[in-house]
C-alpha positions in Angstrom: 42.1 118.1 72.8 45.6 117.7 72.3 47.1 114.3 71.6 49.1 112.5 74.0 50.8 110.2 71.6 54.0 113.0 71.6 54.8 112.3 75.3 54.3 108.2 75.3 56.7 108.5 72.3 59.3 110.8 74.6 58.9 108.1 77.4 59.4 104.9 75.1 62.7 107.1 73.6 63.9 107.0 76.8 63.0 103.6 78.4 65.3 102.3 75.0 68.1 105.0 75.9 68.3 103.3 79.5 67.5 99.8 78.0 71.3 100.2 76.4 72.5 101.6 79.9 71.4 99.1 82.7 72.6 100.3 86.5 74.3 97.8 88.1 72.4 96.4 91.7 74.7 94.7 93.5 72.5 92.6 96.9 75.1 92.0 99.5 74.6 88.7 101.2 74.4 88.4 104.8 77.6 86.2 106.2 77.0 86.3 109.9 80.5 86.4 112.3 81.9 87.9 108.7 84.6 89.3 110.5 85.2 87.0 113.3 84.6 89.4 115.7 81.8 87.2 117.8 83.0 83.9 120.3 86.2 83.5 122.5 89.4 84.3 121.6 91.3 81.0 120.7 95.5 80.7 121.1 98.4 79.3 119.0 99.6 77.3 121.2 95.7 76.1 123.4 92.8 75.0 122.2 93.3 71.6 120.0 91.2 70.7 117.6 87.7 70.1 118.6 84.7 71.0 115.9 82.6 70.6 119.0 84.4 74.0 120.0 82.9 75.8 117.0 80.7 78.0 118.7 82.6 78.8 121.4 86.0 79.9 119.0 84.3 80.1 115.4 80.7 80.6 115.8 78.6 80.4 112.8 81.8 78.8 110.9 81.8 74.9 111.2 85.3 73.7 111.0 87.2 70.7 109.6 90.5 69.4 109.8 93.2 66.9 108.6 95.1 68.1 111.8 94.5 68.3 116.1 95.8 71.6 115.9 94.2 74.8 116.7 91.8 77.7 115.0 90.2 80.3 116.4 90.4 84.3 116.3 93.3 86.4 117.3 94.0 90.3 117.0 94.4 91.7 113.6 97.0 94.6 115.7 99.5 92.0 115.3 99.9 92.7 111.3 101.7 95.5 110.2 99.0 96.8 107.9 95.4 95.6 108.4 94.5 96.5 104.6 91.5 95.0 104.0 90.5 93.3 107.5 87.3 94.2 109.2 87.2 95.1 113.0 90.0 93.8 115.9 90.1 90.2 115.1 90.5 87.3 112.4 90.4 83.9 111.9 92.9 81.4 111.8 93.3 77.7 111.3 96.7 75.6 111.8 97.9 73.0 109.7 101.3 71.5 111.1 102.7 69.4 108.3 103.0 68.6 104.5 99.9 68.2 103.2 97.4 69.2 106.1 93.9 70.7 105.3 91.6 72.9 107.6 88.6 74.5 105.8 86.1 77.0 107.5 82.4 76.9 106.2 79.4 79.2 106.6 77.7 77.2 109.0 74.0 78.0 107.7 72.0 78.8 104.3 73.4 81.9 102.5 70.2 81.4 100.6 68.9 79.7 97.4 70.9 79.9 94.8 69.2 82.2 91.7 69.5 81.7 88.1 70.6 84.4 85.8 72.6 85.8 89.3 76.4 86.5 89.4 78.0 85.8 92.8 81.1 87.5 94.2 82.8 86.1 97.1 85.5 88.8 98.5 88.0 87.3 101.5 90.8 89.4 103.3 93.8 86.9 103.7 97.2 87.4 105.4 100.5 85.6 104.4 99.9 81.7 105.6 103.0 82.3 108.0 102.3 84.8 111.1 104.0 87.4 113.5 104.9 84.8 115.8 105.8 82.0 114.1 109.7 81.1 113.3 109.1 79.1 109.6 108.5 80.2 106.5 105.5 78.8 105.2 103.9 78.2 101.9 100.1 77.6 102.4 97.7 77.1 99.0 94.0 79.2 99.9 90.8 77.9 98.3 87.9 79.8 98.1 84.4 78.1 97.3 81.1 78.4 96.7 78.8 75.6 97.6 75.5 73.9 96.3 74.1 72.0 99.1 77.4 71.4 100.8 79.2 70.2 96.8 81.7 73.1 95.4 80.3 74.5 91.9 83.2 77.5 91.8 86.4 77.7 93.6 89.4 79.8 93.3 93.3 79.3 94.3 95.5 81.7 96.0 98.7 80.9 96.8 100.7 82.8 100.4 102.7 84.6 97.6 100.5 86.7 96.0 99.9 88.1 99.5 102.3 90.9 100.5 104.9 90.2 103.1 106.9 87.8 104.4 107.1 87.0 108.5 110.2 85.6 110.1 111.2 84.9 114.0 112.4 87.7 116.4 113.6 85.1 118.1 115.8 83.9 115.3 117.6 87.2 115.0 115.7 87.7 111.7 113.1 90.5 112.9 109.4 91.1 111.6 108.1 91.7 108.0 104.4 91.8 109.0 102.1 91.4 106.1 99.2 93.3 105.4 95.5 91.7 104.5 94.7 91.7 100.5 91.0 91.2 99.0 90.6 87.9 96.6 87.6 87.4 94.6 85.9 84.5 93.3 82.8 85.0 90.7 80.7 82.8 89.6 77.8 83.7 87.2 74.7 81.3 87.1 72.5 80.5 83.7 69.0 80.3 83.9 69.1 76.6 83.7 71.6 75.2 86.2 70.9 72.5 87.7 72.2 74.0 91.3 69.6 76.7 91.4 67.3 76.7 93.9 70.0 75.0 96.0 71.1 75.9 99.5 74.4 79.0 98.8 77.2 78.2 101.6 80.6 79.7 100.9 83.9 78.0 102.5 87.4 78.3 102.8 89.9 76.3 103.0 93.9 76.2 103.1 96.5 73.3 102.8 100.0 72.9 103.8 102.6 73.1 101.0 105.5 72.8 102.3 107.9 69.6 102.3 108.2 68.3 105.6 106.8 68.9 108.9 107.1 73.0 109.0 103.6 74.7 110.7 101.4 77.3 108.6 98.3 79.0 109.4 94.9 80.0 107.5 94.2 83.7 108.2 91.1 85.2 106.8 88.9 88.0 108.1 86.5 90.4 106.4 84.3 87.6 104.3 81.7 89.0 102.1 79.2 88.1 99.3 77.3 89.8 96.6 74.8 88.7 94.5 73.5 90.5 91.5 71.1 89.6 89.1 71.9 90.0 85.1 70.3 92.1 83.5 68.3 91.2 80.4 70.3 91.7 77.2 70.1 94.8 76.2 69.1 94.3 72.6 66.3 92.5 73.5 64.8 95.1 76.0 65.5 97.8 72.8 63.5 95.5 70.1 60.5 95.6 72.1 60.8 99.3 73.3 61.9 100.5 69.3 58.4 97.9 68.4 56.3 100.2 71.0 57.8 103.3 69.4 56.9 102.6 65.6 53.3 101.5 66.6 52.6 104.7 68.5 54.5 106.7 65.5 52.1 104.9 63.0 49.3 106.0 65.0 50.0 109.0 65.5 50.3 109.7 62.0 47.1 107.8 60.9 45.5 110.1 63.8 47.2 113.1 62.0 45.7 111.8 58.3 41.5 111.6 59.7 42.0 114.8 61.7 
């Protein structure tokens, strides 16, 4: 009968081979009203601040403010370039003055948080000024991940890393439109954080940097969210599979030896 020690031997060769190359297995992560397509359309100039209006203008977000002013969606046609936007509509938020904070947050469980996982949080923003508004504005973005409603990874972005620039047509100055740009925040968890098994929310936030009371708006469309589990060192994975190959190799040859 011929031995079947030869073939197991093939198979362990290989299961080291792709020990040393893992795939990569990115989950995506449900964020419902990603793209801010579902609820009424809210206005610019309507619609003052009222959480209590969150699932009428920004279902499945819940909404906070340091301002009256108003959020709510409005068509993505009115940038130049959608880029990296997601259907006809986005997401806005108004802060009116210096120092004003409006934050949008994922209004249920993204899940529980897993160790050994890393997290990627990917949001399409547009310059913090828009098509119709006659200031220049300087808005700081914040994007977070949460642990039970607490932040445990955040990242800035600033109105000027995103292309364009808007002025007033009014003024005489015409229209630069902007385009939406991807950010990404990543966040990798150990296996012995003391957030795992936590509720995952995701939020984001922008505040008002400019001196003096000159308006700015949060845009964002197109969120999403990635988790991927890490894979188990590689080295490790090889010692036990090269372990399996010497054993079967020694008895292989000890069968060779008696036969």
């Amino acid at each position: 009968m011929k031995s079947k020690l030869p073939n197991l031997l093939t198979a362990l060769t290989a299961a080291a081979f792709l020990a040393l190359n893992p795939g990569v297995h990115a989950v995506s992560v449900t964020v419902p009203n990603f793209s801010f397509e579902d609820g009424q359309t809210g206005t610019y100039f309507t619609n003052q601040f009222d959480p209590t209006d969150n699932a009428t203008y920004l279902p499945d977000w819940t909404v906070a403010s340091t301002s009256h002013y108003p959020y709510g969606t409005q068509a993505t046609s009115q940038f130049g370039n959608a880029g990296s936007s997601d259907g006809a509509r986005y997401g806005f938020m108004e802060m009116p003055f210096a120092g004003t904070t409006s934050s949008m947050t994922s209004a249920a469980s993204l899940g529980i948080i897993q160790a050994d996982t890393t997290y990627t949080l990917t949001v399409a923003l547009a310059n913090g000024g828009t098509p119709i508004d006659e200031f220049g504005n300087t808005l700081n973005y914040t994007l977070s991940l949460l642990a039970d409603g607490s932040s445990f990874a955040s990242k800035n972005v600033l109105d000027s890393q995103i292309p364009g620039t808007t002025t007033e047509v009014a003024q005489g100055g015409g229209q630069t439109l902007n385009t939406f740009t991807d950010f990404s925040l990543i966040f990798t968890t150990g296996n012995s954080d003391p957030i795992i098994g936590d509720d995952l929310k995701i939020e984001i936030s922008g505040t008002n940097g400019v001196i003096g009371s000159v308006y700015s708006y949060m845009n964002v469309d197109n969120v999403r969210l990635t988790a991927d589990a890490v894979p188990e060192p590689p080295v490790l994975t090889l010692m036990a599979s090269s372990a399996g190959i010497l054993t079967l190799g020694f008895l292989f040859v000890a069968r060779r030896k008696t036969a």
